[in-house]
N, C-alpha and C positions, 0 to 999 in steps of 0.2 A: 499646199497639201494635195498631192495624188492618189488617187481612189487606192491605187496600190497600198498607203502609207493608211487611207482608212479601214483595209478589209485586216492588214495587218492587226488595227490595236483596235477591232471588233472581237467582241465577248463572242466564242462559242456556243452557248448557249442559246438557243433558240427558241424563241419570244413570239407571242402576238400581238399584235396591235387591243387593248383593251375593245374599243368601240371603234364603229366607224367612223363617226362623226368626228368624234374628237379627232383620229388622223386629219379629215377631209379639214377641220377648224384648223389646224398647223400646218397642211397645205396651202391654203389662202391667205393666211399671213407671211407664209415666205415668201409667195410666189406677191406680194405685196411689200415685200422690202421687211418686212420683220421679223422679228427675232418669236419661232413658234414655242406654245409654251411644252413643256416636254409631256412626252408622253405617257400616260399608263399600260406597262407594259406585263403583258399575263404570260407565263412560263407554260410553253407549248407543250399540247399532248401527245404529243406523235412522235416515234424514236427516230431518230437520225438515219435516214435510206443508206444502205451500203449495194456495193456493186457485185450482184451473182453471178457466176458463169453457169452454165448448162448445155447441153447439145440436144436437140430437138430435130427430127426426121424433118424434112423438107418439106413434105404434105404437114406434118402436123404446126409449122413455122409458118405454113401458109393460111391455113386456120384460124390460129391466134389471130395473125394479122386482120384478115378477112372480120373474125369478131370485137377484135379492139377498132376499126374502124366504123363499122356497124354501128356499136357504142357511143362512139365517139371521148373514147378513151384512149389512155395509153395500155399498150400492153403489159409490162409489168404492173398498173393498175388491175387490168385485167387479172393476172395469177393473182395478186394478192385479195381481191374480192370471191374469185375459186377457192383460194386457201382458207380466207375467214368461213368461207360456207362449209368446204370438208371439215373444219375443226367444230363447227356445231352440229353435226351430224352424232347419232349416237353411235359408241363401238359397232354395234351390229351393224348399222346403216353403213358407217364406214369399212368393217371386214365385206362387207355384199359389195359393194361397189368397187372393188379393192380386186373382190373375185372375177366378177365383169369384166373387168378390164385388164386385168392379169395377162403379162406376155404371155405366150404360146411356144 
């Protein structure tokens, strides 16, 4: 069997590992010749990443970067940690900052 023929007849669905232990317990019995006992697996909360386009000015692309590395993040990490914060901001807070920023 070929990882190809395994990614094939993997479930969509995307899972956690229950515990950690319990992985680390069915690693040491493979990695031992055994047969690991299976695992408990908890239905992930996080939705499935898709792929955004956008165009972003040169200085402002330079920025990002500059701050995702600072971080020691990804950038799209990056927007989406901005985005959860804009979206708890209140209406007001969000039309005032909205105004700030506002093209010219």
């Amino acid at each position: 069997m070929t990882l190809a023929n395994l990614s094939r007849s993997a479930t969509n669905k995307a899972c956690t590992v229950a515990s950690l232990e319990q992985f680390l317990e069915g690693a040491e019995a493979y990695a031992n010749g055994l047969t690991p006992p299976p695992l408990a697996l908890l239905p992930s909360r996080q939705q499935p990443m898709v792929s955004s386009g956008f165009r972003l000015s040169q200085p402002l692309r330079q920025r990002l970067i500059v701050h995702a590395k600072r971080q020691q993040i990804s950038r799209s990490r990056l927007l989406r940690i901005l985005i959860n914060h804009f979206d708890a901001l209140s209406k007001p807070q969000q039309q005032r900052l909205l105004n700030e920023h506002s093209v010219r």
